[in-house]
C-alpha positions, 0 to 999 in steps of 0.5 A, a space after each residue: 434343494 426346496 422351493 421357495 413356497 409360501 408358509 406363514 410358519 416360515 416367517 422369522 419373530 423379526 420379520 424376516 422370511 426364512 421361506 426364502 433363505 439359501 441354508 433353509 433353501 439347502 435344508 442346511 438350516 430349519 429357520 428361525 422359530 424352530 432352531 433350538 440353537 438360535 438362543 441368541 437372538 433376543 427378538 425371538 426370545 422375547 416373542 416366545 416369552 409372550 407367545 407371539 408368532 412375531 414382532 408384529 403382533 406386539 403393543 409396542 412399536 417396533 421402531 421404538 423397541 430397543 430389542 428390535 432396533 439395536 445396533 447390531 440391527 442397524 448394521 444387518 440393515 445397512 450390509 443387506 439392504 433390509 427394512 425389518 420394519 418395513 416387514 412388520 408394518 407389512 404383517 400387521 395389515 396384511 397378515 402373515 400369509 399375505 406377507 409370505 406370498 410377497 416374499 415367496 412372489 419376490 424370492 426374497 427375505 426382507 422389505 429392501 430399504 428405500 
């Protein structure tokens, strides 16, 4: 099993820290940017039509973004206490690597809701 370690190439197009999931933990999954089979999510779909690395780095508002802040969104924030967000205001002023230390220091994924 890896440890979580902080690495900006672990960070999610949504903000999420995939550094500090148990499937990338168990080498059971290779996270986010790198999965081929995560077609599904829209998000990540978006950031690498316009070559971002995430969510942050886009014009828009996150908050405002209706791929970012769907329903399907609302209900992984209520059931795991995340603000994705939270996560990407955190980039944009931190940057990347800060924000995979934060995570990495906190061993979690996300910002939890206040």
């Amino acid at each position: 099993m890896k440890t979580i370690a902080p690495d900006n190439k672990n960070i999610a197009a949504c903000g999420l820290y995939c550094g500090a999931c148990r499937k990338f933990l168990a080498e059971k999954c290779s996270g986010c940017k790198p999965n081929k089979k995560a077609t599904w999510c829209k998000i990540r779909s978006c950031c690498q039509e316009n070559k971002l690395n995430t969510c942050a780095e886009c014009s828009h508002d996150v908050r405002e973004c209706k791929l970012f802040s769907n329903w399907i969104s609302k209900v992984f924030a209520f059931l795991f206490n995340s603000d994705r967000s939270a996560c990407i205001s955190y980039i944009k002023e931190q940057g990347e690597q800060a924000f995979a230390e934060e995570m990495t220091k906190r061993k979690c994924q996300t910002i939890r809701r206040k």
